[in-house]
DOVEX-113713 format. One line per field, with one value per residue (C-alpha): residue in three letters; x, y, z. Coordinates in Angstrom, 3 decimals, padded with zeros to 6 digits. Example, Ala and Ser with C-alpha at 12.3 -4.5 7.8 and 13.67 -1.06 7.14 Angstrom:
2
kolkol: ALA:SER
xx: 012.300:013.670
yy: -004.500:-001.060
zz: 007.800:007.140
This chain:
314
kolkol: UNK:UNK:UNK:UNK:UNK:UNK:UNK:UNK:UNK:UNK:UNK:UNK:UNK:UNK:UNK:UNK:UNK:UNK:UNK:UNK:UNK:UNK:UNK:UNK:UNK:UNK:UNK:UNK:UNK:UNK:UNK:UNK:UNK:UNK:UNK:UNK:UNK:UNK:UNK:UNK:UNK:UNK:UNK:UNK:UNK:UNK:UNK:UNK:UNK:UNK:UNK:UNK:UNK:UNK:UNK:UNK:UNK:UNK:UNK:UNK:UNK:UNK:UNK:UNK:UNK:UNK:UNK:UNK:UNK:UNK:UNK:UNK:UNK:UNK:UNK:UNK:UNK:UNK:UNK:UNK:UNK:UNK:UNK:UNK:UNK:UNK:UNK:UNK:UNK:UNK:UNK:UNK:UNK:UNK:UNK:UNK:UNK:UNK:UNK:UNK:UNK:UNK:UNK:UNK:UNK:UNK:UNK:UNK:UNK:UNK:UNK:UNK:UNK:UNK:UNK:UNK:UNK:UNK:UNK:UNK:UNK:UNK:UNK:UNK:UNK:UNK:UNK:UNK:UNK:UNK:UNK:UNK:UNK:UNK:UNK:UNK:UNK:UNK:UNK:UNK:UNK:UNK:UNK:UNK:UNK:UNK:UNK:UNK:UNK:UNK:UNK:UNK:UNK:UNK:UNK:UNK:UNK:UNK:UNK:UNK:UNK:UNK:UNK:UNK:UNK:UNK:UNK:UNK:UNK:UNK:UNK:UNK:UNK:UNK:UNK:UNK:UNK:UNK:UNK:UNK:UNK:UNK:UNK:UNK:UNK:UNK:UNK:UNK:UNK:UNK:UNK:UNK:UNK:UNK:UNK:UNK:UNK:UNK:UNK:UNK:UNK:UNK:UNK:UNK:UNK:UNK:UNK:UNK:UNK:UNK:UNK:UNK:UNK:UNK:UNK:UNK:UNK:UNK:UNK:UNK:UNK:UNK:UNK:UNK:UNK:UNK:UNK:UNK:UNK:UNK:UNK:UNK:UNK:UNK:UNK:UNK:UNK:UNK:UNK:UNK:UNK:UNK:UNK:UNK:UNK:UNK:UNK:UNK:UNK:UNK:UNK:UNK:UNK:UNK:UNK:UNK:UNK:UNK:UNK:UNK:UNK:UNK:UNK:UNK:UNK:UNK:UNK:UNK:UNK:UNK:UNK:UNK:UNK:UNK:UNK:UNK:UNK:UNK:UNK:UNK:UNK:UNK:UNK:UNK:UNK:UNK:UNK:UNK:UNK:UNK:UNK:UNK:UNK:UNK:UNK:UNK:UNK:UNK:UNK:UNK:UNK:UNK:UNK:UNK:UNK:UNK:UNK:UNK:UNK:UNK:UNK:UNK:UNK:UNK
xx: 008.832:005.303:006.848:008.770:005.618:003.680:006.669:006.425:002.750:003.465:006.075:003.612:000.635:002.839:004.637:001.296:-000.425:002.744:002.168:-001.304:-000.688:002.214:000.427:-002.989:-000.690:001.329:000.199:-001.065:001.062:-000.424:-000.653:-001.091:-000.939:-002.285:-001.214:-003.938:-003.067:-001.228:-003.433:-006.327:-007.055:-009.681:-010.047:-013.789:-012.164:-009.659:-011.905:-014.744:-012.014:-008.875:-010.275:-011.833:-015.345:-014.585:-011.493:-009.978:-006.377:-005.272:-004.891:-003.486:-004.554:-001.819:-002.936:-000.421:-001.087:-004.260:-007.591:-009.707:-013.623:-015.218:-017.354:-016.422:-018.151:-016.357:-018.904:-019.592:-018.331:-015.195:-013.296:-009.910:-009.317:-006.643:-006.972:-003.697:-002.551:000.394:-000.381:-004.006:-003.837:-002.156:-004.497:-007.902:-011.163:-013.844:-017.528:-020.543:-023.921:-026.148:-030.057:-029.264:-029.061:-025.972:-026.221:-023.983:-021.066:-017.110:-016.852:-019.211:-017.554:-019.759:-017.109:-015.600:-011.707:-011.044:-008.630:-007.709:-004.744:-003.512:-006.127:-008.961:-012.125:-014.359:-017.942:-017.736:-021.231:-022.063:-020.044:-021.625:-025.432:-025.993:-027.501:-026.690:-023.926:-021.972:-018.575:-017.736:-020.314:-018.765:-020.859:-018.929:-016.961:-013.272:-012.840:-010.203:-008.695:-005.446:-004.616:-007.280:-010.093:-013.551:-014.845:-017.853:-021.082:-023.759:-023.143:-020.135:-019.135:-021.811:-020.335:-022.785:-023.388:-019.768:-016.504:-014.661:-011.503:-009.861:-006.835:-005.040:-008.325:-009.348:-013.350:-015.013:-018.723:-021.368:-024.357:-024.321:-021.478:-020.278:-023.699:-024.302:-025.070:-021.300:-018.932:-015.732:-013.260:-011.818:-008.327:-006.311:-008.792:-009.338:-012.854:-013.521:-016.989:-017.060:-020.624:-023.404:-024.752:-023.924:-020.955:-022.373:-025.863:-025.389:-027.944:-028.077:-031.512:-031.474:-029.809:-028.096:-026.555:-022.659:-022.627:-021.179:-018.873:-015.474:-013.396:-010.035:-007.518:-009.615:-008.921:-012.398:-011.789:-014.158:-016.224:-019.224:-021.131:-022.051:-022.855:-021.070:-024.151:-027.940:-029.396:-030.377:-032.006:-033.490:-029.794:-027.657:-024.169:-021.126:-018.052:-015.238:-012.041:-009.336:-010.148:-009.288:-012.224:-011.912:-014.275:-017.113:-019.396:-022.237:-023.039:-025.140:-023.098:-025.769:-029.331:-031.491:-033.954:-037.140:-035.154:-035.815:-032.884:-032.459:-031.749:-028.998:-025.077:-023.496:-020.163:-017.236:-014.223:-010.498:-011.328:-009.570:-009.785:-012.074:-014.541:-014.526:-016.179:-018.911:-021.406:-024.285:-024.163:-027.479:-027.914:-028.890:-025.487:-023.492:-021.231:-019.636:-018.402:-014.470:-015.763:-018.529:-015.031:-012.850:-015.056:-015.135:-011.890:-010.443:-009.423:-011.885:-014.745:-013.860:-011.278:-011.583:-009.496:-006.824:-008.155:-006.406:-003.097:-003.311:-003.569:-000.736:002.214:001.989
yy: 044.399:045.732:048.384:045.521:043.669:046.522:047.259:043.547:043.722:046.404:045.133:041.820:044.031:045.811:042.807:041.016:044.123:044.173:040.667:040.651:043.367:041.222:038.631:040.451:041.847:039.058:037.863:034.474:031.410:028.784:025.800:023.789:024.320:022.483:022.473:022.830:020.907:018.354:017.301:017.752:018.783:021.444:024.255:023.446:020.018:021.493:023.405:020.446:018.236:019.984:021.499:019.996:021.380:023.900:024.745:027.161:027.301:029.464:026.611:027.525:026.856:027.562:027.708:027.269:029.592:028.276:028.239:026.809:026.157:025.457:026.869:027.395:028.402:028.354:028.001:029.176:026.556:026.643:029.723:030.352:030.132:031.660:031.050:032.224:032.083:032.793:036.255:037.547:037.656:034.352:032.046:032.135:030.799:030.781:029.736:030.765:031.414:034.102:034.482:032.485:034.730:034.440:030.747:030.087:031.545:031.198:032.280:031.895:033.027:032.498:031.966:033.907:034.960:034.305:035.724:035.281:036.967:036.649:035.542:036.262:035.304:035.854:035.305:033.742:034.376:036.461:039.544:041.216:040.855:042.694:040.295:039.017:037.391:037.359:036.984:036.543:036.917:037.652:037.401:036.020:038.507:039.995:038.687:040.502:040.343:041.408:041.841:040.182:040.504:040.098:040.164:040.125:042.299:042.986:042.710:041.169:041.728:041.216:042.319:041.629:041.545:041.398:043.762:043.675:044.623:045.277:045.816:046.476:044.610:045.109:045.196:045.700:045.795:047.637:047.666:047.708:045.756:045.819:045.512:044.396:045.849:045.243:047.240:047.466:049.885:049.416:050.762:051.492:049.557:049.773:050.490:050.002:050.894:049.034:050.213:052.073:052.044:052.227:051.307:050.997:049.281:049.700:048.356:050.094:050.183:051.697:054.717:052.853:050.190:050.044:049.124:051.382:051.548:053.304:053.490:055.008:056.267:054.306:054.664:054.565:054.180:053.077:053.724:054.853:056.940:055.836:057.142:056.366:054.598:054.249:053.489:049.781:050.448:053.810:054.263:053.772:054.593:055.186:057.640:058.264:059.512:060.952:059.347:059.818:059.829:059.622:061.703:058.628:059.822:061.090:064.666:064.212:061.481:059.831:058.085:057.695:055.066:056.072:055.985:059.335:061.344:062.890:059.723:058.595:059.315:059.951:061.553:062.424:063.920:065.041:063.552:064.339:063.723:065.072:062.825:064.904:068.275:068.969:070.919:069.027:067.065:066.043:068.814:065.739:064.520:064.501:066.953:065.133:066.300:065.979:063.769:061.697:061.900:060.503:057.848:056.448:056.521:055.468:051.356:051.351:051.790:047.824:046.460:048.038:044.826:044.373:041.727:042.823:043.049:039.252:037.992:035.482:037.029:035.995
zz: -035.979:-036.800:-039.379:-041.331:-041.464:-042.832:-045.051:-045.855:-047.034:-048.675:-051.264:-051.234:-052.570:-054.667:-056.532:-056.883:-058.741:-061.092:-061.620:-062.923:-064.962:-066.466:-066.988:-068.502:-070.722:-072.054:-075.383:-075.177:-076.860:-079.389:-078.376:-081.556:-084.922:-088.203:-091.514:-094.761:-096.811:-094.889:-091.643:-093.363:-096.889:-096.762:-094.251:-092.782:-091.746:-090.327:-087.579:-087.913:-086.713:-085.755:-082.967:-079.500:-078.616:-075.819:-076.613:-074.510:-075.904:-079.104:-082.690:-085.797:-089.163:-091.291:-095.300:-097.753:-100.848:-102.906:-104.183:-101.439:-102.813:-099.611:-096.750:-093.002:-090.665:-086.742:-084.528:-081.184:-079.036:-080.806:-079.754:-079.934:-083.474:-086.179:-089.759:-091.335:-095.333:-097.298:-098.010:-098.745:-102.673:-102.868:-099.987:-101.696:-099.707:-102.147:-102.433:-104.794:-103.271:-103.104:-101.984:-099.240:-096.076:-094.175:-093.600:-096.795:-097.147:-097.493:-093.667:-090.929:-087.600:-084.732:-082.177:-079.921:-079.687:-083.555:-085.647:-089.786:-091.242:-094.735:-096.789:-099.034:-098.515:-102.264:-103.093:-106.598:-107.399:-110.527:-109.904:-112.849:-111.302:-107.117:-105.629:-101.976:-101.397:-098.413:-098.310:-094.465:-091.516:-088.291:-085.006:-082.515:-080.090:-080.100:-083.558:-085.522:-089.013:-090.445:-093.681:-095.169:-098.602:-098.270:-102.041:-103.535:-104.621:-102.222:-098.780:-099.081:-095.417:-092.798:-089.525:-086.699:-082.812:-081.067:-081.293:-083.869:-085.633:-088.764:-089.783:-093.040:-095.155:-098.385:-098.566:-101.932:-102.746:-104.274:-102.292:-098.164:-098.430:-094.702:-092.880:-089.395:-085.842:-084.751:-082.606:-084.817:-085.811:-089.220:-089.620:-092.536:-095.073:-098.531:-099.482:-103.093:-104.251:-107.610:-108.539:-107.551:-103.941:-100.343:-098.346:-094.840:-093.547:-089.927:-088.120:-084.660:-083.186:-079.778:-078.528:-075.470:-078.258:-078.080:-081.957:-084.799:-087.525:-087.331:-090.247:-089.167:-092.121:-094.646:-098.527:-100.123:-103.556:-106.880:-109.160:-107.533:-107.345:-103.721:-100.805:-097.277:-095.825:-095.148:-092.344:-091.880:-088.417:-086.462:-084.439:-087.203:-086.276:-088.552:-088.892:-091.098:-089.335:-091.199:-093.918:-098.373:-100.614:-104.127:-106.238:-105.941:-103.050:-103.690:-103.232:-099.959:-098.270:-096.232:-096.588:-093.998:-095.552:-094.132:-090.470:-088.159:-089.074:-085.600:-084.128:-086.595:-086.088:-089.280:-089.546:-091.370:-089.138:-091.096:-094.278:-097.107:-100.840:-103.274:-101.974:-099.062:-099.977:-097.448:-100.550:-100.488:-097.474:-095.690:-092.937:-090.604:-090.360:-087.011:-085.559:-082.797:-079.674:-079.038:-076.235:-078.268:-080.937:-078.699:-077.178:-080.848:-082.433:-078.899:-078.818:-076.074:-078.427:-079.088:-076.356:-072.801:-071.477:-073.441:-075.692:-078.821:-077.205:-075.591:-078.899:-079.992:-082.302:-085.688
């Protein structure tokens, strides 16, 4: 009697372990979804309305294909969001501003658990003159993006304190036009440098910081001459991974703006492209460790728990 009770526990213990796992695994389900236009006309009233303070259940925004001139911004007490066009060069969310910080812009993500897919999102302002003008500003945490455009001049994408993750984007810019102190890996985005400048601004500023930039099979493609990044605080943090440069970089890769170039992490691993030559490089740049490697390009760097994989199918 004792051993089928222990046998019994057993299989209890057992089956209950499987059962979280099958359940932390699952992607989640939406559970409502609203139509631009159609329930509401423009996208900000969409969220502004659409969607209950404190929500704690995934809502779609489905865009038709468009030219949207209007500003959202998601904010924190609104998780749980997906903003999802018809196809990123045909679902347009544009807005014109510039000088303004980051509190104007087409999209202002300060929520958690957010995701877009399929759309642009383009600074209209004066494409011709760098000044700043953001594009999207992403703070909230696990906040990814799929297929998507951020377009514009000077720090077009400002990708701050949270994990983050791209996938598929197009990003284009001239000067630090992905900024930010965020914990993201970008994967298999298009970098087009349509001027002179820098790519990166990472703004790490303590050794024991999580945040950095990995850019995993990215095409970085332009005009240039640019240079990968400069470092926006003293622990800057970026790397290229098997990435293709076209012949835009500039010789030495890498500023340190004024930063103590010991302390900054700056590295280019499997890159290809005639970008890629290492003549000239600054002889403060990075050689990581196949542990410091791995602990980077790794999903982990960004989603220990499985966040990415609970997302709903779209």
């Amino acid at each position: 009697m004792k051993k089928c009770i222990i046998v019994l526990i057993v299989l209890l213990v057992f089956s209950y372990g499987d059962w979280i796992l099958s359940t932390e695994a699952a992607p989640a389900s939406i559970a409502k979804q609203i139509s631009v236009p159609g329930d509401y006309q423009k996208i900000s009233d969409a969220v502004h309305d659409g969607v209950p303070t404190g929500n704690n259940e995934w809502i779609l925004i489905k865009v038709a294909p468009g030219v949207y001139t209007d500003t959202v911004t998601v904010p924190a007490n609104k998780p749980y969001v997906i903003i999802q066009g018809g196809g990123k060069d045909n679902t347009i969310l544009a807005w014109k501003s510039a000088n303004k910080g980051l509190a104007d812009a087409p999209l202002i993500v300060r929520a958690s658990n957010f995701i877009a897919k399929d759309i642009t999102f383009k600074n209209t302002y004066n494409l011709n003159e760098v000044a700043p003008a953001v594009a999207g500003f992403v703070q909230g945490d696990k906040c990814s993006f799929y297929q998507c455009n951020f377009l514009g001049v000077q720090d077009t994408l400002a990708d701050y304190n949270g994990r983050h993750f791209f996938s598929s984007c197009y990003i284009e810019g001239t000067t630090d036009f992905i900024f930010g102190d965020g914990t993201s890996i970008y994967q298999d985005c298009t970098i087009n440098a349509t001027g002179s400048g820098y790519i990166t601004a990472q703004g790490r500023e303590q050794a024991n910081e999580a945040s950095g930039f990995v850019f995993k099979s990215a095409n970085v493609i332009g005009k240039g001459p640019t240079y990968l990044g400069r470092a926006w605080r003293a622990y800057s943090r970026v790397l290229f991974y098997q990435s293709t440069f076209a012949d835009i970089i500039d010789p030495k890769g890498w500023d340190a703006w004024g930063n103590p170039e010991n302390q900054l992490s700056y590295s280019e691993v499997n890159c290809t492209g005639p970008g890629a030559t290492q003549a000239g490089r600054v002889s403060w740049m990075k050689n990581l460790s196949p542990n410091e490697l791995g602990g980077l390009v790794n999903m982990s760097f960004i989603d220990q728990e499985g966040w990415l994989e609970n997302q709903p199918s779209l």
